[in-house]
C-alpha positions in Angstrom: -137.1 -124.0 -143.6 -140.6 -125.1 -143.4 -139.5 -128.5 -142.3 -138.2 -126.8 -139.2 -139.7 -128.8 -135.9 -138.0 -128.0 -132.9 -138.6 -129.6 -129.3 -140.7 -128.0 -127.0 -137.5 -127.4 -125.0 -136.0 -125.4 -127.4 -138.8 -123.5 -128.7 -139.5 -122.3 -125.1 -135.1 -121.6 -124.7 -135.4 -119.0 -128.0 -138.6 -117.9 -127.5 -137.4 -116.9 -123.8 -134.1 -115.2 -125.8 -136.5 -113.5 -127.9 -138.7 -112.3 -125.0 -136.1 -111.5 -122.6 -134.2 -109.4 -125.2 -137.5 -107.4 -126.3 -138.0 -106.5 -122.6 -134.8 -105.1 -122.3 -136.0 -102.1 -124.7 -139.7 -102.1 -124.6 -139.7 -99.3 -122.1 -137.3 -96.9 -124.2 -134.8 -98.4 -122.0 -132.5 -99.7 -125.0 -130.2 -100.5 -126.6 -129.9 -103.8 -125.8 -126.5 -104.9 -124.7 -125.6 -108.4 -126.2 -125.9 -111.2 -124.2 -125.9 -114.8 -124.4 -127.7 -117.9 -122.4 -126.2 -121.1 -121.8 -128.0 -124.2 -120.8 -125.7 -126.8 -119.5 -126.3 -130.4 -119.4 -128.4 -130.4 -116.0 -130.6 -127.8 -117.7 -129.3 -124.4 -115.6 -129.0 -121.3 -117.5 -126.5 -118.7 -117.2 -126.9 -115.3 -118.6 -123.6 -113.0 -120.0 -123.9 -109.7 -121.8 -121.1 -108.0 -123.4 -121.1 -104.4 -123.2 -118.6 -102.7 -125.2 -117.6 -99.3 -126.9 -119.4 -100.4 -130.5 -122.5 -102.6 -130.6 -121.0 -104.8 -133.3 -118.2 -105.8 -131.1 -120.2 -107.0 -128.2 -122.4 -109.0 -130.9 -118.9 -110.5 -132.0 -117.7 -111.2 -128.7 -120.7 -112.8 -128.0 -120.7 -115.4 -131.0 -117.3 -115.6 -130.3 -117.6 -117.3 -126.9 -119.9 -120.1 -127.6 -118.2 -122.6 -128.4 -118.5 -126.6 -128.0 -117.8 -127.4 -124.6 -119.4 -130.7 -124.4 -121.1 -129.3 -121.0 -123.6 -126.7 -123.1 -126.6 -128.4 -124.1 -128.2 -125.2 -125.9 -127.1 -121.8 -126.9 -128.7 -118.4 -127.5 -127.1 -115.1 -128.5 -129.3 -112.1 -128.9 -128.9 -108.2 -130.4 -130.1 -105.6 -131.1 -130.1 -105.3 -135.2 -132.3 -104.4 -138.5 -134.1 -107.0 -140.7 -135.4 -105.4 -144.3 -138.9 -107.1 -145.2 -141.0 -106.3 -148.2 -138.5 -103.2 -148.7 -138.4 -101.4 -145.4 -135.8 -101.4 -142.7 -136.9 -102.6 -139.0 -135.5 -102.6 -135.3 -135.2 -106.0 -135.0 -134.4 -108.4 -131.5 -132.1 -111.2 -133.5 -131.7 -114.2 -131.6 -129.3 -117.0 -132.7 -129.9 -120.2 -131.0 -128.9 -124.3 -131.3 -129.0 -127.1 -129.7 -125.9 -129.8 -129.4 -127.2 -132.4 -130.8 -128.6 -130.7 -134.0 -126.3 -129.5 -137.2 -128.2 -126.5 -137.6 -129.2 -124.0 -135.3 -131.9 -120.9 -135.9 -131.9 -117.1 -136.4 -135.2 -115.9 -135.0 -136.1 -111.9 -135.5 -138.9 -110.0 -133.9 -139.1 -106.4 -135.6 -140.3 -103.8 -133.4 -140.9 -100.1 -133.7 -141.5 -96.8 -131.0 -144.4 -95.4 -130.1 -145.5 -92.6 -127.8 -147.9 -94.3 -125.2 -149.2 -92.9 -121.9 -149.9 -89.4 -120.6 -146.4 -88.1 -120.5 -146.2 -89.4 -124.1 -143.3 -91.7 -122.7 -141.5 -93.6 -126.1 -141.9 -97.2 -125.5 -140.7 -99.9 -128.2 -144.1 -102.2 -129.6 -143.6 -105.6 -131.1 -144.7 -105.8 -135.1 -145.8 -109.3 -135.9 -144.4 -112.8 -134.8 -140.7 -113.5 -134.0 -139.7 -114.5 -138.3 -136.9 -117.8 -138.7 -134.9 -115.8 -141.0 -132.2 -118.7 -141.6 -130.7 -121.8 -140.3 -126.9 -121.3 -139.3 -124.6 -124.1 -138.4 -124.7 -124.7 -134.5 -121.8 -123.4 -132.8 -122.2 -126.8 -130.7 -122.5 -128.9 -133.2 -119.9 -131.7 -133.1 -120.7 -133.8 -135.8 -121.8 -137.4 -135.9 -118.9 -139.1 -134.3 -118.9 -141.5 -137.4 
């Protein structure tokens, strides 16, 4: 992974995921219902979250809909989720994100925990550390070569 070098345009696309996910429970308003962006060719985004009964089955609806189009230039899909590091379990925003034109995509997670902040003692959810590239998946828009 530490060859990992990804255009400024991506970076920015998952780090947005990332960000845009963490928002949605840094106030205690969680969970976070999974969602996916699409960027089509002409570079416009278009946001879709799946609600459902379980959390796992909007997470699997969401990977299930991206697919290779040929009119989706990049993909994220976000969740809510856990990552264990150095032996303890973490609240994590997972983001899964690729590009096209590249084989591989990226799994990005930014562990968060609560805290009590304010004069009301109001729960709010506090980033811990950087946003970590746990692995590279295969891009869901990955076409292959055409050789």
């Amino acid at each position: 992974m530490s060859n990992f070098s990804p255009s400024q345009a991506f970076a920015d696309f998952f780090f947005f995921a990332i960000d845009h996910g963490f928002a949605s429970v840094e106030d205690g308003g969680g969970p976070l219902i999974p969602f996916t962006v699409l960027v089509d060719t002409a570079g416009q985004r278009k946001l879709t979250r799946f609600a459902m009964g379980k959390l796992e089955d909007g997470v699997q609806a969401a990977k299930n809909s991206v697919a290779s189009t040929g009119a989706v230039a990049m993909y994220a899909i976000a969740w809510d989720g856990f990552i264990t590091l150095e032996g303890r379990k973490w609240d994590a925003i997972c983001v899964e994100a690729g590009e096209a034109q590249a084989e591989l995509g990226v799994l990005f997670c930014q562990r968060y925990t609560t805290a009590k902040k304010g004069l009301l003692r109001r729960t709010r959810s506090v980033r811990v550390g950087n946003p970590a590239l746990i692995e590279r998946p295969p891009s869901r828009l990955w076409v292959g070569s055409g050789l």
